[in-house]
N, C-alpha and C positions, 0 to 999 in steps of 0.2 A: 569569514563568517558574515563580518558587516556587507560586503559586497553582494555576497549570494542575497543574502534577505533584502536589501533594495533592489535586486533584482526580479525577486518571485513576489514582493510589494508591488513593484509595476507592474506587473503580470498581471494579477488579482486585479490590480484597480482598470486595466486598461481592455482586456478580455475575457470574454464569459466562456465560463468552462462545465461541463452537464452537471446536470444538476441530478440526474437520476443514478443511484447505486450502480458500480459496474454490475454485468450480467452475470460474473463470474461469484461474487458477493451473495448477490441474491440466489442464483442456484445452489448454491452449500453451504452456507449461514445453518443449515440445519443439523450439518454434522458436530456442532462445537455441542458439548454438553454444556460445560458454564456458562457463566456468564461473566467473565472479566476479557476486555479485549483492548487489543492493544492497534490504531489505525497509523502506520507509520503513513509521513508527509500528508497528511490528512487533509492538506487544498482546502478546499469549500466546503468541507465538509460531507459531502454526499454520502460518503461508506457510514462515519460516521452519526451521521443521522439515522440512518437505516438501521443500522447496529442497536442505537439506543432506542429504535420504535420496535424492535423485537426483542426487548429485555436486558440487554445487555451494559452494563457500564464500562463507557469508555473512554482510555487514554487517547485522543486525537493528537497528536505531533505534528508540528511544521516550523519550519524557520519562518513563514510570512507571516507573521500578524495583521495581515491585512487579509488572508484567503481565511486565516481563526476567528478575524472578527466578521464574516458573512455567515455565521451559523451558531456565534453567541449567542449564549443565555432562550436559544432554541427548543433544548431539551434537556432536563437537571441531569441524566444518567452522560451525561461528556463533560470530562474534565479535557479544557484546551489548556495542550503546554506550548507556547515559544520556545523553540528549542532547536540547534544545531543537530544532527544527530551523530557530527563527530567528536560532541561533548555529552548526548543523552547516553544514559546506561540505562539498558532494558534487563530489569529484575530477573533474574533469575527463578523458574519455574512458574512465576506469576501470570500467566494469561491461559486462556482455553482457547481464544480466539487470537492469530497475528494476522491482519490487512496491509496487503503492500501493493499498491493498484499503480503505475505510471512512474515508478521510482526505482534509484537502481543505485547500492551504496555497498557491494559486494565487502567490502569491511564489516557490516550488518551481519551476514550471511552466519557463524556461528554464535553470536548473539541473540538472532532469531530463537537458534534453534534451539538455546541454553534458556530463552524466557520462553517457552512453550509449555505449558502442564502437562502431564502426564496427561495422555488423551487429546490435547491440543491439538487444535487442527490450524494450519499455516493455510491461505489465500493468497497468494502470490501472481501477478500479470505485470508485465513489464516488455517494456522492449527491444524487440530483436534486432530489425533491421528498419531502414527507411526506404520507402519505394521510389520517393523522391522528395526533397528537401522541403518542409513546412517550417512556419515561424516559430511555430509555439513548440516543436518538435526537439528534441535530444539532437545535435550536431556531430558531438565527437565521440567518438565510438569508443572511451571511458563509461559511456550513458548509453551502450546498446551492448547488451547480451549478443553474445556469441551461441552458434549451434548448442543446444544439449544443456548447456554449462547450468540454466536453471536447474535443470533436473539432476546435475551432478553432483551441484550442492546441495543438495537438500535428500540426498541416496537414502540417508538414514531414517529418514519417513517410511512411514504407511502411502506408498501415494496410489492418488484414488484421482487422479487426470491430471496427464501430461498434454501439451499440445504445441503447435507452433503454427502459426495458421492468421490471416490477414486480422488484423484489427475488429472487433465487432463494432467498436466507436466510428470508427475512421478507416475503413478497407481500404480505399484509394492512395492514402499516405502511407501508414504502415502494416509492420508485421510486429506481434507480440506472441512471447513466449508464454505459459499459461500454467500454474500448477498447482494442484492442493493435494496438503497432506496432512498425515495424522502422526501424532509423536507417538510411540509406545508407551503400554502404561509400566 
């Protein structure tokens, strides 16, 4: 754990990462009814900014305290947690909203689904493949989704888009898997 977090410490301090909501956030951010949301590895903050300037209060996660502290004390509706997520427990039924944008911790995968409220809607992008090797990029393919395998874990949704298809951040480099869903009520 110490390792990873002076890692994505350096990261944060050493490279800028967007700063605008992924595309996928801002296109169905509409379907969540509530307002409780949960932004797994939350970086810079971006999803969760976006999140709390449409209503919503947010858990923001990450191991870096250095990408939680770019977006401190920004907006009251984010609570930022320092946090491992092979030590964070995600509540059970607690959220209307889960964001999981560039992160990929398939251990997660029935946790998600177990903290989703009834009617929850999951955002999920993450990636698939590399077209060819960048810095800032996922390397071992531990950290790259396989064919489908998004969509297989998460069957048990409502899903309302699947996709697999170049990056909209970064076409050139990768390919990400794409998917949101709604839990039953």
């Amino acid at each position: 754990m110490r390792q990873d977090r002076l890692k994505w410490n350096d990261k944060y301090q050493r490279q800028n990462y967007p700063a605008d909501p992924a595309a996928i956030v801002k296109q169905y951010v509409e379907l969540a009814g509530g307002k409780k949301a949960l932004d797994i590895a939350a970086g810079n903050g971006r999803n969760a900014l976006f999140l709390a300037r449409q209503g919503f209060v947010v858990d923001a996660v990450d191991i870096a305290d250095a990408g939680l502290a770019q977006f401190a004390g920004k907006h009251p509706g984010i609570h930022s947690i320092c946090a491992d997520f092979d030590d964070f427990d995600i509540a059970a039924k607690r959220y209307d909203l889960i964001v999981n944008i560039k992160y990929l911790n398939r251990r997660l995968f029935p946790y998600i689904l177990e903290g989703l409220a009834p009617g929850g809607v999951l955002i999920f992008e993450t990636f698939l493949d590399l077209l060819h090797q960048a810095t800032d990029k996922p390397g071992c393919r531990d950290y790259l989704l396989r064919e489908n395998e998004l969509l297989h874990a998460f069957l048990s949704l409502k899903i309302v888009c699947y996709k697999e298809a170049n990056d909209e951040e970064d076409a050139e480099t990768a390919r990400v898997a794409s998917l949101v869903g709604i839990k039953n009520r």
